[in-house]
C-alpha positions as CSV (number, residue, x, y, z in Angstrom):
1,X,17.9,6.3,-59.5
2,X,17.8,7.1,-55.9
3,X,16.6,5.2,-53.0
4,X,14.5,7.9,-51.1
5,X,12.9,7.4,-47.5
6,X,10.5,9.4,-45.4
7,X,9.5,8.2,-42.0
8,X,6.7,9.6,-40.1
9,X,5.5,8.4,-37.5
10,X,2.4,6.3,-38.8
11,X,4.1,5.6,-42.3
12,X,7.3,5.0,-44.2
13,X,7.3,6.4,-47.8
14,X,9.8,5.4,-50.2
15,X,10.4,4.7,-53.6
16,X,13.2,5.4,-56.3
17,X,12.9,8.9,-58.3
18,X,15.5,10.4,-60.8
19,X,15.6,13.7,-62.5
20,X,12.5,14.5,-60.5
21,X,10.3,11.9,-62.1
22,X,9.4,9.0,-59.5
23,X,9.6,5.2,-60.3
24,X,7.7,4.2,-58.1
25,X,6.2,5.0,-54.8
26,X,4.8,2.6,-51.7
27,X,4.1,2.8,-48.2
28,X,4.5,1.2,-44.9
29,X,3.8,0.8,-41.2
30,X,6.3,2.5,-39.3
31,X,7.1,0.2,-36.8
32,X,10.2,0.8,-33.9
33,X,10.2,-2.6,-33.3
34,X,11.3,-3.9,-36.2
35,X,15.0,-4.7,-36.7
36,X,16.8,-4.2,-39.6
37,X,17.3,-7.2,-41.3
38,X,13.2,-7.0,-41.1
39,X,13.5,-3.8,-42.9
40,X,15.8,-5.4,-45.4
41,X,13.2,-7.9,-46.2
42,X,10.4,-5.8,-46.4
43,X,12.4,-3.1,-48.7
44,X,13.5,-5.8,-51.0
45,X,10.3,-7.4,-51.2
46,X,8.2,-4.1,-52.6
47,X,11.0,-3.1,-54.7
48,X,11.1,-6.4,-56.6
49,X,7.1,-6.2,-56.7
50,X,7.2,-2.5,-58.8
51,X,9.9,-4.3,-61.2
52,X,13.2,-3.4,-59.8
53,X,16.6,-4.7,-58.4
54,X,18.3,-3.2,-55.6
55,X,21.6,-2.6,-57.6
56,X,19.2,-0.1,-59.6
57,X,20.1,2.1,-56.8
58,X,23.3,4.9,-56.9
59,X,22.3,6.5,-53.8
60,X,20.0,6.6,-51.0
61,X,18.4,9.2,-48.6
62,X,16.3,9.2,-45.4
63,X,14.3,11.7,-43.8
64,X,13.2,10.9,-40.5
65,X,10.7,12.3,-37.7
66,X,11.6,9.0,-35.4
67,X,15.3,9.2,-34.6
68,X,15.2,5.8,-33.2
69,X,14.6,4.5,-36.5
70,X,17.8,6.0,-38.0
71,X,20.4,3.6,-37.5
72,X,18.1,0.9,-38.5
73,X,17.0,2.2,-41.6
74,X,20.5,3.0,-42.6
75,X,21.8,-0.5,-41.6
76,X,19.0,-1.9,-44.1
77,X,19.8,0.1,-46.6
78,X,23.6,-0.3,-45.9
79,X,22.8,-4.2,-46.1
80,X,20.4,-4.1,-48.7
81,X,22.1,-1.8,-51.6
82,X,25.9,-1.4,-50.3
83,X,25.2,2.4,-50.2
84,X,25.2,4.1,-46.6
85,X,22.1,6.8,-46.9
86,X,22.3,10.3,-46.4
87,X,20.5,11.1,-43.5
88,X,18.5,15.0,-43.7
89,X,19.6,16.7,-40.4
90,X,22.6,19.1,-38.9
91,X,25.2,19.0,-41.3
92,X,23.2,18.4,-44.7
93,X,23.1,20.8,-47.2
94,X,19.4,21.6,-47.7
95,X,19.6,25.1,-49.6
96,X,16.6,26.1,-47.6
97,X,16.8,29.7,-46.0
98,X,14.9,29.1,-43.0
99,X,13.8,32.2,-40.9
100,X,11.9,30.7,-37.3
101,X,13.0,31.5,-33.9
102,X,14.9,28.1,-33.7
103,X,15.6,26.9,-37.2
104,X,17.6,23.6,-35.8
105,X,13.5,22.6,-34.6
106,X,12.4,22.6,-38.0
107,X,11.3,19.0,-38.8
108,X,13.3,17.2,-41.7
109,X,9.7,16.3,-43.2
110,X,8.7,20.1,-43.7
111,X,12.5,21.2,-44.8
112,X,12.1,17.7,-47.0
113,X,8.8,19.4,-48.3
114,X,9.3,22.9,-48.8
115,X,12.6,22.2,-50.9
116,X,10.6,19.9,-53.3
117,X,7.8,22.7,-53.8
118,X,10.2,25.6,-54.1
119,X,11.8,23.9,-56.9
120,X,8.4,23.1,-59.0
121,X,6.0,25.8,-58.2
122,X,5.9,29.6,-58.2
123,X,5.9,31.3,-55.0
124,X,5.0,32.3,-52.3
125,X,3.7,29.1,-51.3
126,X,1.4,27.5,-49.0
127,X,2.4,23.6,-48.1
128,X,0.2,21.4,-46.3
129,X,1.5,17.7,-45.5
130,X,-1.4,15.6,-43.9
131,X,-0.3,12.8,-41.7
132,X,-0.2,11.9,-38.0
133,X,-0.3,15.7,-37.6
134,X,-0.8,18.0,-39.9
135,X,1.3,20.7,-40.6
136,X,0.5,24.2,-42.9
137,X,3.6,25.9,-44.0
138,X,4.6,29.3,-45.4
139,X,7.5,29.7,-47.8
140,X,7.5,33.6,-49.1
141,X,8.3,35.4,-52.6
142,X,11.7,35.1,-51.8
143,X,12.0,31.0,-51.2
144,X,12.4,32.1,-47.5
145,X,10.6,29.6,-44.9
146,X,8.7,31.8,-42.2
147,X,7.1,29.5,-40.4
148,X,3.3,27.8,-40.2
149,X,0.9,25.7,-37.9
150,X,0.7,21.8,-36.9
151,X,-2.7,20.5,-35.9
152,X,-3.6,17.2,-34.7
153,X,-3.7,14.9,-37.8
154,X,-6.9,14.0,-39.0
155,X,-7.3,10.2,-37.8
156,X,-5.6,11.0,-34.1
157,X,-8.6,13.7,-34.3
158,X,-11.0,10.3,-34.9
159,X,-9.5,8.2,-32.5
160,X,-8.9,10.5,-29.6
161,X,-12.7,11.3,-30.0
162,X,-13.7,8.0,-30.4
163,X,-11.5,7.2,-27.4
164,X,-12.9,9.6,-25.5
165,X,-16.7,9.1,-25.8
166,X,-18.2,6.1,-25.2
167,X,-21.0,6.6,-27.6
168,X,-19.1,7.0,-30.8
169,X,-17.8,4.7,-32.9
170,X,-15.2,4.2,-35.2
171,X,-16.4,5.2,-39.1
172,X,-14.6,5.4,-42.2
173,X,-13.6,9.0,-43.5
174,X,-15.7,9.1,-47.0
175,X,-17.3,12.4,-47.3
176,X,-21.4,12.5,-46.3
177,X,-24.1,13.8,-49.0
178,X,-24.7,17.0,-47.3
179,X,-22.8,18.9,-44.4
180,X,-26.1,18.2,-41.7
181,X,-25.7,15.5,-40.4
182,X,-28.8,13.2,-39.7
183,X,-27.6,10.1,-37.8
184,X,-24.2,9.8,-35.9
185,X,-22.0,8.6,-38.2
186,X,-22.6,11.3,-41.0
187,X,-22.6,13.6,-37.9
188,X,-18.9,12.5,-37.3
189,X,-17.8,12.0,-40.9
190,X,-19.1,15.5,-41.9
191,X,-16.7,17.3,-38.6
192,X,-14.3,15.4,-39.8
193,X,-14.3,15.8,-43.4
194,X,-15.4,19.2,-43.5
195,X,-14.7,20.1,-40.9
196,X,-10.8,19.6,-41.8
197,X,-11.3,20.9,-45.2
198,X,-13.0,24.0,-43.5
199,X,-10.0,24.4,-41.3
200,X,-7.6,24.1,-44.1
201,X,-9.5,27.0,-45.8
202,X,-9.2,28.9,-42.9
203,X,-5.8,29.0,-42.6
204,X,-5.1,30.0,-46.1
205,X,-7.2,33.0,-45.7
206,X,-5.3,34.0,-42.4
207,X,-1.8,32.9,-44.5
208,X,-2.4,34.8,-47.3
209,X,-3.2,38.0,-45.3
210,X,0.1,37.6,-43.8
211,X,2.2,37.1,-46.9
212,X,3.2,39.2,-49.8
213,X,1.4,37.9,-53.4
214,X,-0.9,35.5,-54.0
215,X,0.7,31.9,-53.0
216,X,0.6,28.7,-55.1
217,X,-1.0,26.1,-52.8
218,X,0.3,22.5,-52.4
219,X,-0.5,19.2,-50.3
220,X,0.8,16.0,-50.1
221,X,0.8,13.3,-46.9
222,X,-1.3,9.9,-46.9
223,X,-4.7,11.4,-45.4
224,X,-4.6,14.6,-48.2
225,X,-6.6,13.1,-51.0
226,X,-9.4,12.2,-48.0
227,X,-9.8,16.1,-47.5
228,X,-8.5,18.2,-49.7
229,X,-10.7,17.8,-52.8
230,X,-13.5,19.4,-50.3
231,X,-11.5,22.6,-49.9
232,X,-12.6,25.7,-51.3
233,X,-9.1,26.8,-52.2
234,X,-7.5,25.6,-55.5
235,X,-4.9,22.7,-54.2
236,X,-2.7,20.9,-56.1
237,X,-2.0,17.2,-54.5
238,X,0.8,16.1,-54.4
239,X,1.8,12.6,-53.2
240,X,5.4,12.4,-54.3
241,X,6.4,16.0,-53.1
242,X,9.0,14.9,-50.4
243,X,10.5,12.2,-52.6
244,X,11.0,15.5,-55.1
245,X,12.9,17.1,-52.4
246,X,15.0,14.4,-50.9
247,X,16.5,13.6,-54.6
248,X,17.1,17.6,-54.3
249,X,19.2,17.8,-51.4
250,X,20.8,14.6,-52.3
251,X,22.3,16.5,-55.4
252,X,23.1,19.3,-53.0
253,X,25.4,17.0,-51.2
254,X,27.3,14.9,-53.8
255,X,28.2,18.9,-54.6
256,X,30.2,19.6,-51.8
């Protein structure tokens, strides 16, 4: 089994996955602050809770959008499980084809992601991974990445507008009854919930006028299962998608 990390920057997902099934799966607050024994602790801790050891480990791998977390996360590990992590980044064998104007300023979360759904679905594809931002992504017919949007995530959305105007407050993101609103906080929940899912939509259409064949849709990241079921595209969810991946291009490596 292998000990697979993804840091963004509101969460850390990791869990253990082999042969692409996953073990288990958990979540926590990223946090720069923390050091690493803390991380140590706090890895051992859930792993023990979803019934495993840490010698149930033979390998480990971190993908990271917060470099100043590396060398802490790899010292826990290191500490935790004797095994120094891979970490996704110059140097690692990905297999990904990536075809941008500056393919070294691709985000390991997106590579992490686009590996994972080029080896289960049929493509072209369409990958959406909703976080802190949210990011749409084009992989074409030929498992070539061509590039894709990011948008402000859906709760800096809320709390930039709740920041910003004194009259709002802070609501929960469950869906209204209807898309008029008829008191503030349906008002807000509706642009937020549909009006995310609408935006979503939108993009597909524009995508898939700009791609060759009709692409197999796909979306993973904490904040997905909030919107996407109110799309009007047919999305497959997807909450283990870049633990898929990383287990990938750990096998790519142990290759070389």
């Amino acid at each position: 089994m292998i000990f697979a990390i993804d840091v963004g920057n509101t969460n850390i997902v990791f869990g253990g996955i082999k042969n692409m099934e996953t073990k288990f799966l958990t979540r926590l607050n990223t946090d720069k602050e923390k050091t690493e024994d803390e991380y140590s602790v706090l890895f051992k801790t859930l792993i023990e809770i979803n019934g495993y050891k840490t010698t149930d480990f033979e390998g480990a791998i971190i993908s990271s959008v917060v470099p100043q977390l590396n060398e802490i996360l790899k010292k826990a590990v290191r500490k935790l499980t004797g095994i120094v992590p891979i970490v996704v980044g110059p140097g690692v064998r990905t297999g990904l084809d990536i075809k941008i104007d500056n393919p070294a300023t691709l985000g390991s979360d997106i590579v992490v992601g686009c590996v994972a759904a080029i080896a289960k679905y049929p493509k072209p594809l369409i990958v959406i991974d909703m976080g802190t931002a949210t990011t749409i992504v084009v992989v074409d017919k030929n498992s070539v990445y061509r590039g894709g949007v990011i948008i402000p995530g859906v709760a800096v959305a809320m709390e930039s507008l709740t920041k910003n105007a004194a009259q709002l407050q802070s609501i929960s993101l469950d869906a209204p009854k209807k898309a008029i609103g008829t008191n503030t906080a349906d008002c807000m929940r509706s642009g937020i919930v549909f009006g995310n899912a609408s935006m979503i939509d939108g993009m597909i259409d524009r995508f898939s006028e700009e791609i060759e064949g009709t692409p197999t849709i796909i979306a993973t990241g904490g904040l997905s299962p909030k919107i996407i079921p109110y799309c009007k595209h047919k999305i497959i969810l997807n909450d283990d998608l870049l633990l898929a991946g990383l287990e990938i291009i750990y096998k790519k490596n142990q290759e070389m």
